[in-house]
C-alpha positions, 0 to 999 in steps of 0.5 A: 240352652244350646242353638238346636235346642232353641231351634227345635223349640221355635219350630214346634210352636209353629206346627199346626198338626198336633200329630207333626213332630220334630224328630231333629235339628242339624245346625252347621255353622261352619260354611257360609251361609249357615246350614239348618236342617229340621226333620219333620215327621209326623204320626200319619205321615208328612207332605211336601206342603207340610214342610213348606208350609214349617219352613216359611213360617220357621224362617220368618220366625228366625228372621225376627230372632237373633238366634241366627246371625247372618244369612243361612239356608233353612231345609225342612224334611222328613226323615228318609229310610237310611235315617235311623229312628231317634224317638218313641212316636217314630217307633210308635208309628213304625209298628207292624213294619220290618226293622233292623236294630243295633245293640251294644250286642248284636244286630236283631232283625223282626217284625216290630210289634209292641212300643212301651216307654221303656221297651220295644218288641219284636217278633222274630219268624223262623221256619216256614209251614208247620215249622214256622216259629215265632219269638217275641224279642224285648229290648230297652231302649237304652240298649239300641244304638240305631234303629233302621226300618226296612223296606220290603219290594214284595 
């Protein structure tokens, strides 16, 4: 099992909301002290305290383990919006937003409405008035290459 494979294990056993999730692990193992970065999201959002709370109960756990030899520096954070979705829940949670997705295509910006296993969906609104149109867009997920919410200052 790979170091980030075993440090996303380690983190999830100590989530204490079942609706927190790990969405990433980035281990950099080049600079002195080593860098380890956990995204944390969560179905219903994700706190400052949330991420303290992982990252104290995370470091401690790492600190008992060898996984990690020598000093290194632990960073808890949510993902932020230049952050492209990487698994179902955040895709799940992200329903009824804006987003802009990158295929092996094309680029398809909508209105994210329906999340499968397999599926995305987005509705797509052209026109205005009488002439506004709708368009329901399937895409599999093994066709996006990144997925990007976007954010409206409206």
């Amino acid at each position: 099992m790979e170091l980030t494979d075993e440090i996303k294990k380690l983190a999830e056993s100590h989530l204490k909301d079942e609706s927190h999730f790990v969405v990433d692990i980035v281990v950099s193992l080049r600079n002195n002290p080593k860098k380890l970065l956990v995204i944390l999201d969560g179905d219903k959002g994700i706190n400052i305290d949330d991420c303290a709370e992982l990252s104290r109960d995370l470091s401690n756990a790492l600190d008992e383990t060898t996984l990690v030899d020598g000093a290194f520096v632990l960073e808890v954070s949510t993902p932020g919006l230049d952050q492209p979705l990487k698994n179902i829940r955040q895709y799940v949670k992200n329903i009824g937003r804006n987003v802009k997705v990158k295929t092996k295509v094309n680029t398809v910006e909508g209105k994210l409405s329906n999340v499968t296993e397999n599926t995305i969906e987005l509705i797509q609104t052209t026109g205005s008035g009488k002439k506004k149109e709708e368009k329901v867009i399937k895409i599999a997920f093994e066709d996006i290459d990144k997925t990007f919410v976007l954010v409206s200052f409206k």
